[in-house]
C-alpha positions as CSV (number, residue, x, y, z in Angstrom):
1,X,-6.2,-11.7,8.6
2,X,-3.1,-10.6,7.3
3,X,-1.8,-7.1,6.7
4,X,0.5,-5.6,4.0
5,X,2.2,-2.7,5.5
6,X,3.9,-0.5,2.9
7,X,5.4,3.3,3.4
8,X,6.4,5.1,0.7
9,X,7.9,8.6,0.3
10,X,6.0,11.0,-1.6
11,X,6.2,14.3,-3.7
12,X,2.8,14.9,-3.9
13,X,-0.2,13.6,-1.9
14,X,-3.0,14.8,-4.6
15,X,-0.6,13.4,-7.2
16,X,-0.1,10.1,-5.2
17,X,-4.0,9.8,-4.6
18,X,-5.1,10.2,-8.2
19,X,-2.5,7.2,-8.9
20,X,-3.9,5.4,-6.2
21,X,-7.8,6.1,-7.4
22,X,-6.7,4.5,-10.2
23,X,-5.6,0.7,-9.1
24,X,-3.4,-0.4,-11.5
25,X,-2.4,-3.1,-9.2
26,X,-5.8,-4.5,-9.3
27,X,-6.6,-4.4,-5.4
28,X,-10.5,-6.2,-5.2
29,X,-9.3,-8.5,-7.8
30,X,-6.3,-9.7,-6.0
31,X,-8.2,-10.7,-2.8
32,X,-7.5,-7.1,-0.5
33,X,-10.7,-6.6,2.0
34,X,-9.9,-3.3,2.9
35,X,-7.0,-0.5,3.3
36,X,-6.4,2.4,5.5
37,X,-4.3,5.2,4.6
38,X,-1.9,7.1,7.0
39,X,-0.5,10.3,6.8
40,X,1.8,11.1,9.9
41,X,0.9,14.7,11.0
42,X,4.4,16.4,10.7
43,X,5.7,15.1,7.2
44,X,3.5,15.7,4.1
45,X,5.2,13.6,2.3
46,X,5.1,10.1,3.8
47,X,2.6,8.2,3.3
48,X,1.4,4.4,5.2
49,X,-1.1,2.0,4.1
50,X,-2.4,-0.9,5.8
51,X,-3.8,-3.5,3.1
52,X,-5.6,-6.4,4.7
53,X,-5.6,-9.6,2.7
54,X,-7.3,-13.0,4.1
55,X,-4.0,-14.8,3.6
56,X,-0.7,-14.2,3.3
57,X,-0.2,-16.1,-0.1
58,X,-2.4,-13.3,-1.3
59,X,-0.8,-10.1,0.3
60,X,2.5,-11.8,-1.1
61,X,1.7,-12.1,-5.0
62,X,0.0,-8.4,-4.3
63,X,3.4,-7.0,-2.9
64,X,4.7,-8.8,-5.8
65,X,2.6,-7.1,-8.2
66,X,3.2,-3.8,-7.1
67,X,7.5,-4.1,-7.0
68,X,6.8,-5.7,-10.4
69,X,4.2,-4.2,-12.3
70,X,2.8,-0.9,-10.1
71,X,6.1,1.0,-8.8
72,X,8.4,0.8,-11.8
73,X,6.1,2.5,-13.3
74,X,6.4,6.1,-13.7
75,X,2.7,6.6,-14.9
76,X,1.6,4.1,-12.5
77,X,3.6,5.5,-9.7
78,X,3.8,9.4,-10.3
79,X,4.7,10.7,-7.1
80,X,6.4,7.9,-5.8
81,X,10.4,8.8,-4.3
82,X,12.6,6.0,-3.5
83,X,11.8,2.3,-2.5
84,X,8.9,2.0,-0.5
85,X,9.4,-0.2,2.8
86,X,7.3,-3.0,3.2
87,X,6.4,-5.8,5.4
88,X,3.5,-8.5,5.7
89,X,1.9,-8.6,9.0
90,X,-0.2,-11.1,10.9
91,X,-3.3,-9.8,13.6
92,X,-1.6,-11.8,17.0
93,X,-4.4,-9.5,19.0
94,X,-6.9,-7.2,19.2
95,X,-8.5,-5.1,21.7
96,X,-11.1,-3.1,21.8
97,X,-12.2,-0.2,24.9
């Protein structure tokens, strides 16, 4: 499994969500198994998402599609502020208690 990680700075979490609902980038379609979203619990506008892909060629073209397609986009990307950080991630281990 491989992971997209991407943090972005936010205005507006409701705002940001609605955008989200909306997948402009296309996530099922472009081979993404699940995500998780993050908030951290002393900034309100931050948010972290975890987008699992089953290979990295396909988180890749996804992170492509969203710098080219998804985040210069001001209707696409409402609440977005700044250049979101990224980076594509491999599982090495996992362990469960």
């Amino acid at each position: 499994m491989t992971t997209l990680r991407v943090e972005l700075e936010i205005r507006d979490y409701g705002l940001w969500r609605s955008a989200f609902d909306k997948d402009a980038g296309g996530r099922e379609s472009s081979g993404m198994r699940r995500y998780r979203i993050f908030r951290p619990v002393d900034n309100d506008h931050q948010v972290m998402l975890d987008l699992d892909f089953d290979t990295t060629a396909d988180a890749g073209a996804f992170l492509e599609t969203l710098r080219t397609k998804v985040w210069p986009s001001p209707d696409k990307a409402p609440a977005k502020v700044g250049a979101p950080t990224t980076r594509i991630l491999q599982v090495v281990d996992v362990h469960e208690y």
